[in-house]
N, C-alpha and C positions, 0 to 999 in steps of 0.2 A: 651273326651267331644268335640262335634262339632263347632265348628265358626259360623254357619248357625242360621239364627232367626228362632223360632219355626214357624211350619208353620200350619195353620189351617187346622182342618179336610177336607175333598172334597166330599160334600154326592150327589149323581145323581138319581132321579127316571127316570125308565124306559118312555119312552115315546109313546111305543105303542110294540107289539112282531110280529117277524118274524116267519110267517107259510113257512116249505117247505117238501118236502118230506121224508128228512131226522131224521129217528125216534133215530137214533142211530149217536155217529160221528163214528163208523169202516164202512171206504165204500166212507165215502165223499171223493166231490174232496177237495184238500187242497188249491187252489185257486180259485178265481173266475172266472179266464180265463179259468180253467178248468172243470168249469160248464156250456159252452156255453150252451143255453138253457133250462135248467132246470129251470122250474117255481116255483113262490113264490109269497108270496104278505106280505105287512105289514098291522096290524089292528094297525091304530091310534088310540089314544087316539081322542075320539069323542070330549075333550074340544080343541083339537090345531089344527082342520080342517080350522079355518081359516086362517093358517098358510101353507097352500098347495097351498093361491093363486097365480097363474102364473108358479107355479112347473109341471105345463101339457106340458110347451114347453123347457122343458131339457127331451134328450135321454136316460140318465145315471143319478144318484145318488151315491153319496159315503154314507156309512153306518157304520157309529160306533156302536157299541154294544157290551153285556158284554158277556163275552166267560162262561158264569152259569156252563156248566159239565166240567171243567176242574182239573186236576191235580193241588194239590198246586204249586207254583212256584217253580221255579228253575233258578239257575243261570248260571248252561251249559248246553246243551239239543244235542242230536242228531234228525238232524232235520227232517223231509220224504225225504229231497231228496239229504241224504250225510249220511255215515257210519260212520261220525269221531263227537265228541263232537265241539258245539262251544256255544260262548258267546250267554246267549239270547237277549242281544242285536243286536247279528248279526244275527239274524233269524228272520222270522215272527213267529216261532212257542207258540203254545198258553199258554205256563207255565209261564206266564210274573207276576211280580211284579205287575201291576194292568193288567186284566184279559178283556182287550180293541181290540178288533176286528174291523179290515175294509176292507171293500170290495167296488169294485164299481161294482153297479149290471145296468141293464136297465130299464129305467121303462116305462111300456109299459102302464099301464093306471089310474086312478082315477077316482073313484066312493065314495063321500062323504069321511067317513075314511078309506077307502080301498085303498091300493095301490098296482097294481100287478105290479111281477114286472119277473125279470128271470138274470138268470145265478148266483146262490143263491148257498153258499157256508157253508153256517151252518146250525147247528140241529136245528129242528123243537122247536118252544117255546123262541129264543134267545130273550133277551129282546132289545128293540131295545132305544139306548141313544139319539142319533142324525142322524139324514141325513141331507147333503149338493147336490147341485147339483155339477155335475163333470164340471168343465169347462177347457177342453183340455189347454188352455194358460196361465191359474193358475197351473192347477197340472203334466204338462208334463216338462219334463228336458231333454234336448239334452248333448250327452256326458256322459253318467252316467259312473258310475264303480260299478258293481254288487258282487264286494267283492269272499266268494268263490261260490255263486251261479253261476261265467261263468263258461258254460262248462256241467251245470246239467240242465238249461230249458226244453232241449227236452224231458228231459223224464215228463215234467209237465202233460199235457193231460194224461197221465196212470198209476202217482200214487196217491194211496187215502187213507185216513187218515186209520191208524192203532189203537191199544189201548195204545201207547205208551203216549199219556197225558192225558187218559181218569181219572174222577175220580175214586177212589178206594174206 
């Protein structure tokens, strides 16, 4: 038996879904830096557009959403860009305990509840939970340690999602 106080449920409605090219995930890129350019947009929910005020003078966006076609979870995973199992806490990869995705994409414009945007890293339909704006002196860190991703970066631009978390 645990020590821990029960902890209440956490229910999220979507709050608007992500259009992008991507009909399938075999193919995608598996990060957003490695979708330079690829176009997207999000349809908001028409009641939170007045929640987009002054969001027209940020560059980027960060994008939480729910990873919908994924594999149940798992708790070791071989990730796309390493042949050896690790913790999925050491990975980004999408077989997570809660099924939470982020990206920071561009956003390049706003039209009512539309948001185009680019460098779009998931399948088409994702539902989308929240967006933030990016702001470089909140979310950058000097000094980091990338665990065992040193040493695998370059091959990011060329490799792209497989069926290995697809659902079954």
């Amino acid at each position: 038996m645990s020590d821990r106080p029960p902890v209440a449920p956490v229910t999220l409605r979507p709050i608007g879904i992500i259009r992008t090219p991507f009909t399938d995930t075999d193919g995608m890129p598996i990060q957003a830096t490695a979708a330079v350019g690829v176009p997207g947009r999000i349809e908001l929910d028409p009641g939170l557009v007045e929640g987009l005020i002054d969001l027209d003078g940020f560059s980027h966006l960060t994008l939480l959403y729910h990873l919908h076609r994924i594999a149940p979870p798992r708790l070791t995973v071989t990730p796309f860009l390493d042949d050896r199992p690790h913790g999925i806490f050491a990975t980004r990869s999408p077989a997570r305990p809660n099924p939470i995705g982020v990206s920071t994409v561009r956003l390049l414009a706003i039209a009512g509840a539309t948001l185009e945007i680019e460098d779009v890293d998931m399948v088409d339909g994702t539902p989308l939970l929240d967006m933030k704006p990016f702001v470089p002196a909140f979310d950058h860190r000097e000094a980091v340690r990338i665990g065992w991703y040193a040493g695998r970066l370059d091959r990011l631009p060329d490799v792209r999602a497989d069926d290995r978390f697809k659902m079954r």
